[in-house]
C-alpha atoms as one frame of an Amber mdcrd trajectory, in Angstrom:
protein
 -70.164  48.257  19.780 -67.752  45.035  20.176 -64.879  45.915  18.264 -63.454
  42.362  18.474 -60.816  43.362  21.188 -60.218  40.444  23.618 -61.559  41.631
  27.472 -57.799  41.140  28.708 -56.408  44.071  26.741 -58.699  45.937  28.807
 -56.569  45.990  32.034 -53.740  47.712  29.636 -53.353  51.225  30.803 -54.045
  52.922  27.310 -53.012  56.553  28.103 -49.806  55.706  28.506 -49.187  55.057
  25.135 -47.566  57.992  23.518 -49.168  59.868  20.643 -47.560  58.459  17.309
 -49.104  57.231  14.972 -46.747  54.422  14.561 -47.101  50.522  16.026 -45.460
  50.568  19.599 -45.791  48.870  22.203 -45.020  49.052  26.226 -41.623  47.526
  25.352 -40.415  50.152  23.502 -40.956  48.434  20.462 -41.822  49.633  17.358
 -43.880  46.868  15.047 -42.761  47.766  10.810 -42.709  44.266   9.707 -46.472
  43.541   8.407 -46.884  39.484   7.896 -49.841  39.047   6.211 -51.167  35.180
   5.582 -53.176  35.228   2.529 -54.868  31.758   3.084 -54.784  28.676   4.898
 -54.182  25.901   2.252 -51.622  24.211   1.524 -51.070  21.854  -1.250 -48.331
  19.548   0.776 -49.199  18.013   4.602 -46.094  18.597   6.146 -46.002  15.980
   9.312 -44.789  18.850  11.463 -47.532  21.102  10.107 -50.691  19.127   9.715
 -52.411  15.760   9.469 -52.326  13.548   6.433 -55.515  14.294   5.631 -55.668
  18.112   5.892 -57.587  20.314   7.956 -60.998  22.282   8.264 -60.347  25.260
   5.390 -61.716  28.703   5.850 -64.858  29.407   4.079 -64.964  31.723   1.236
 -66.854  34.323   2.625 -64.443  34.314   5.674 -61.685  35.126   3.685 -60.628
  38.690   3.443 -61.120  39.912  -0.001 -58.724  41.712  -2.219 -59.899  45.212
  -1.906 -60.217  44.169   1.953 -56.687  42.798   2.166 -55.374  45.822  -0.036
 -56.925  48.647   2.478 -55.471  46.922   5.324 -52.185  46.930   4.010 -52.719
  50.073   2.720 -53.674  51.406   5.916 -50.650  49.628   7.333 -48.132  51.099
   5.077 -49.390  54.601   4.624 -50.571  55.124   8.725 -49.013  52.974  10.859
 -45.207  53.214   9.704 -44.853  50.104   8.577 -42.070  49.257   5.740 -41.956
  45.695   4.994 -44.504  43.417   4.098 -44.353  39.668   3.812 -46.777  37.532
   2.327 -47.400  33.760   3.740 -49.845  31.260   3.970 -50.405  28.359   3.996
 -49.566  28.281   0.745 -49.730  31.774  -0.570 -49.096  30.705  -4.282 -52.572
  29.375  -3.999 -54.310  32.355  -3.820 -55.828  33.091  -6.875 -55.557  37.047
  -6.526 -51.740  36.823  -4.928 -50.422  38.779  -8.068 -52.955  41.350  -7.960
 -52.443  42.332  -3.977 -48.783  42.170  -4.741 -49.303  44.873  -7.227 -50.987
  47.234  -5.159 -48.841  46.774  -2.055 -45.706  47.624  -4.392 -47.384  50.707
  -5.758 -48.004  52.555  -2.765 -46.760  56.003  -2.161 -44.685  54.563   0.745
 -43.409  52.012  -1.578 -43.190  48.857   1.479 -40.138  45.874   0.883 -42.212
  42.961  -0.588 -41.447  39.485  -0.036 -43.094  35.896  -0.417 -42.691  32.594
   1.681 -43.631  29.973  -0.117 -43.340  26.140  -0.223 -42.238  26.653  -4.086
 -43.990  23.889  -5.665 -45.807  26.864  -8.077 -42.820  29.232  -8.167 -41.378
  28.216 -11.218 -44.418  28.950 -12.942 -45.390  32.384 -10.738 -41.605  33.196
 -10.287 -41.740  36.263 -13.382 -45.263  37.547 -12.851 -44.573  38.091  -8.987
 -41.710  40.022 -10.314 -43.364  42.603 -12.781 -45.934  43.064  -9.631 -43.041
  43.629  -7.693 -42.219  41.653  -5.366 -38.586  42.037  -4.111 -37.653  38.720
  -2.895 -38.827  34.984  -2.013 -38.332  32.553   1.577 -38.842  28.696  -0.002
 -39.020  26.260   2.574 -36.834  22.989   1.712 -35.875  20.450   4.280 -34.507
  17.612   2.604 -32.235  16.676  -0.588 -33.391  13.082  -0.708 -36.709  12.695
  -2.983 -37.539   9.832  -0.292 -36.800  11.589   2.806 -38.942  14.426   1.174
 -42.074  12.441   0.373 -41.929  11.126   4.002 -41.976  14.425   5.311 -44.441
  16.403   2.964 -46.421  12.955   1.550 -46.540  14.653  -1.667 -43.748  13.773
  -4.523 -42.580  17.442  -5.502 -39.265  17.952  -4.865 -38.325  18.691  -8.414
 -41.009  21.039  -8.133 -39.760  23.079  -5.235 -35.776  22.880  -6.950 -37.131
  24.336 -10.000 -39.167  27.049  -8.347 -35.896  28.225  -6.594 -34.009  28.276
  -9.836 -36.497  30.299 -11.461 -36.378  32.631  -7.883 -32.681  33.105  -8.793
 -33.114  33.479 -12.561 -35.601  36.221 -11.945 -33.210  37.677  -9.468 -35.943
  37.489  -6.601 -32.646  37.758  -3.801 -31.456  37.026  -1.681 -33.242  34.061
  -2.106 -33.518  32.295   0.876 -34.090  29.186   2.113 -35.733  27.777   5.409
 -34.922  24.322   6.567 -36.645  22.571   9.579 -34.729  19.899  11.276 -36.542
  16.271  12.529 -35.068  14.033  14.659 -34.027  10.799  12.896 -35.394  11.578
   9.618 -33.444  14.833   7.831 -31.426  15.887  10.866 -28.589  14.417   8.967
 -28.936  16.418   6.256 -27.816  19.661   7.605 -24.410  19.668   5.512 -25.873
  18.949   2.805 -28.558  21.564   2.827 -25.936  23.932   3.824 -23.280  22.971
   0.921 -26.476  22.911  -2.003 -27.529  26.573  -0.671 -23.511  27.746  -1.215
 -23.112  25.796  -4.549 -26.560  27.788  -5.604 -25.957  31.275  -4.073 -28.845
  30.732  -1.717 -29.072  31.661   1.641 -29.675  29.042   4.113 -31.636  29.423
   7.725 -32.080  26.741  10.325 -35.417  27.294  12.046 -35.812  25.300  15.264
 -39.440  23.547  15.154 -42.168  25.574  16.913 -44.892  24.042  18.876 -47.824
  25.333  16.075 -49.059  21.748  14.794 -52.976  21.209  14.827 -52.102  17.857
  16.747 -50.401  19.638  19.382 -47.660  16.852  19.360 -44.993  19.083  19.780
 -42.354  17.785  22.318 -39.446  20.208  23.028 -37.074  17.352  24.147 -37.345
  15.721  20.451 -36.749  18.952  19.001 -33.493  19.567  16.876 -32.158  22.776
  19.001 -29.846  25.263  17.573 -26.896  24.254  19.968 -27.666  21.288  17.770
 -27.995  22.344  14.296 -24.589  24.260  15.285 -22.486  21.295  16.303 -23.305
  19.206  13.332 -22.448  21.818  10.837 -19.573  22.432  12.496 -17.925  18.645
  12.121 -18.042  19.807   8.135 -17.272  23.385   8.170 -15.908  26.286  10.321
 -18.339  29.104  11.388 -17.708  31.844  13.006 -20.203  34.726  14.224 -21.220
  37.482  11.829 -20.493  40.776  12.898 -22.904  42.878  11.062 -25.430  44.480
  12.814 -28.704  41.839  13.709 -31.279  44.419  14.507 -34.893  42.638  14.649
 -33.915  39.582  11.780 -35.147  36.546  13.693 -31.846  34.676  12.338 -28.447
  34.812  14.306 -25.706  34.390  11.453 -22.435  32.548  11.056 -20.005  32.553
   8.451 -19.010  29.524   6.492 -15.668  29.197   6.028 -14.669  32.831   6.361
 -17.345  33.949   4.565 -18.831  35.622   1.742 -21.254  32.726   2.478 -23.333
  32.627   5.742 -25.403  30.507   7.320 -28.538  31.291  10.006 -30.286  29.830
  12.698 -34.027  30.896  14.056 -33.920  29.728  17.508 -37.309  30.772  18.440
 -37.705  28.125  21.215 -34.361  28.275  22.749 -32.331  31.391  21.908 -36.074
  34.157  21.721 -36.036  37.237  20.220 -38.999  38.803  21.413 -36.834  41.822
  22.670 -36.348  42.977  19.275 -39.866  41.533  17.558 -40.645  44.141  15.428
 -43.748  41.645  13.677 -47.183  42.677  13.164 -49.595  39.811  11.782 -52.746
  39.988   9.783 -54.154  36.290   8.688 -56.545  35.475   5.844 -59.650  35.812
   7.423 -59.153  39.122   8.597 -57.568  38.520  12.903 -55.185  40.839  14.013
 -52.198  38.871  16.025 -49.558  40.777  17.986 -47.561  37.955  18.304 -46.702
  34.541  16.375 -48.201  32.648  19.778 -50.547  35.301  20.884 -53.562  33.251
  21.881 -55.306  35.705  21.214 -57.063  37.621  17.925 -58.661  41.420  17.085
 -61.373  41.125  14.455 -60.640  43.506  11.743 -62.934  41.823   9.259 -66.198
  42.288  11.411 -65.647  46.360  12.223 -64.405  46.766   8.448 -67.694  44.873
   6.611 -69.855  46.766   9.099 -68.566  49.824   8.207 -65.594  51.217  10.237
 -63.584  54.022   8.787 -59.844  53.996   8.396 -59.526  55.848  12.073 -61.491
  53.402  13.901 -59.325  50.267  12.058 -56.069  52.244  12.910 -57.298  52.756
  16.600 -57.873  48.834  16.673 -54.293  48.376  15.403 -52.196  50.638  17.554
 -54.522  49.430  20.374 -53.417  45.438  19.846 -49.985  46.265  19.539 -49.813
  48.374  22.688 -51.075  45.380  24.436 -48.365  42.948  23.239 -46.599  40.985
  25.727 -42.687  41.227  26.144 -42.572  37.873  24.941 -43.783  34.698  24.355
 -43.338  32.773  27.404 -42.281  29.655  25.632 -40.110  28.976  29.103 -43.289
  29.682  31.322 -45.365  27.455  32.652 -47.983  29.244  31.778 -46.949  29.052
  28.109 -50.630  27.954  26.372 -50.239  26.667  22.971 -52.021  28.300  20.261
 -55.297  27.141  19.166 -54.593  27.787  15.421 -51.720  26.478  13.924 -48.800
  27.791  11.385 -51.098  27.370   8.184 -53.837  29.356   9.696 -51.610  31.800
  11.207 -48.887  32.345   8.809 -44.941  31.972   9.283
């Protein structure tokens, strides 16, 4: 039977992996960050994102469903050692169900850390329900200050939306609450003090991420993109940073602290400063694909095998089988590097 495993992963030498039961890979690393994207849609058209007028949704029926998204992360959690589980979209507030698959991922046994990124337009409303399912914390993306600068961006008109859904994250004491920023040349890439001195007037914390090439458009040009040498030098002309000490482990963000600190600030230099080394990611999307990497071009069905039947063995053999086969990294600086065919929304951040 075709188990949805892409023919390269057959040239991986599969008795070498050791016998755990746990998500490693020929690296030596060991995947226990689950990020699950619980649909494609998004109610803003970010220009870096997607086109003005959208894109081709998933169907319904190719949707995973919520006893189908709650074995999986079940199976995750409770088999495969994982410990943290982050839900994303799209927009992940637009799932109807979101509450509900919160709910049972924070009342497993192996109780996982829950978190959320979201674009926070519907936070304010969702912000105390996500907490009584318990959900332990929230990303909201915000690039901009400027209600202008914003609409140009997003083409919707929601700032005050997404500002109120981040006080409500810090009224319902959903922290650290963070916030992700994404820098464009000659529109908001003057904007970075700012961003940085609203997060430290409102106790959020504030990461940088370098833009990725995951647009539908593939438009993506490295040497427009705002780089983290970049993002550094302008918040330096404004404030002093110096290099957190504590202990990075696998978080994607390299920290600085502002001004001596308590306050920090973080970059995501995916493009120019990878992590891969230390990935410790595994990624599920809505419709049910199994994704080693961020910019894997490639996908394991777990949908198919698990609506025809498969037990909890054979999806747990899939699993530990993708991960074994991950690559060391994601060869951004290759020339081989190939784009992925889906972007962000489909794939979740």
């Amino acid at each position: 039977m075709d188990l949805g495993i892409p023919l390269v992963r057959r040239t991986i030498d599969e008795s070498a992996r050791p016998d755990t039961p746990y998500l490693v890979d020929r690296f030596g690393r060991v995947a226990t960050d689950l990020r699950v994207s619980l649909i494609d849609k998004c109610n803003l058209r970010c220009t870096y994102c997607m086109p003005a007028e959208g894109l081709p949704w998933l169907k319904r029926a190719e949707l995973l469903t919520t006893d189908e998204m709650n074995r999986l992360i079940r199976i995750a959690v409770e088999d495969l050692g994982v410990t943290s589980v982050r839900f994303t979209g799209g927009e992940p507030l637009l799932r109807k169900d979101l509450v509900d698959i919160i709910g049972a991922t924070a009342a497993l046994p192996s109780r996982p850390k829950t978190s959320l990124t979201t674009n926070g337009i519907n936070l304010g409303d969702y912000a105390e329900p996500l907490v009584q399912a318990g959900l332990d914390r929230v990303n909201v993306s915000l690039d901009t200050l400027d209600p202008e600068v914003f609409r140009k961006l997003s083409r919707r008109d929601r700032l005050d939306d997404v500002l109120a859904g981040l006080a409500a994250a810090k009224r319902m004491r959903l922290e650290p609450v963070k916030v992700n920023a994404v820098l464009m040349r000659g529109i908001n890439d003057h904007e970075a003090c700012d961003l940085l001195r609203y997060c430290i007037e409102h106790d959020y914390q504030l990461r940088f991420i370098e833009q990725m090439p995951l647009d539908p458009q593939h438009g993506w040009d490295r040497t427009q993109m705002i780089t983290a040498a970049e993002i550094l030098e302008r918040l330096s002309r404004e404030f002093t940073l110096t290099p957190d000490v504590a202990e990075r482990g696998s978080a994607p963000a390299e920290r600085w602290l502002v001004d001596g600190g308590p306050a920090t600030v973080g970059v995501i230099a995916s493009v120019t400063r990878p992590f891969c080394a230390a990935c410790d990611r595994t990624r599920l999307t809505a419709d049910g694909q199994l994704r080693s990497c961020l910019f894997s071009t490639t996908e394991t069905d777990l949908r198919g095998p698990m609506r025809d039947g498969a037990s909890d063995a054979e999806l747990i053999e899939l699993w530990q089988r993708t991960m074994w086969a991950k690559a060391a990294g994601h060869g951004m600086d290759s020339g081989e590097f190939a784009q992925p065919s889906r972007p962000m929304s489909a794939i979740g951040g």
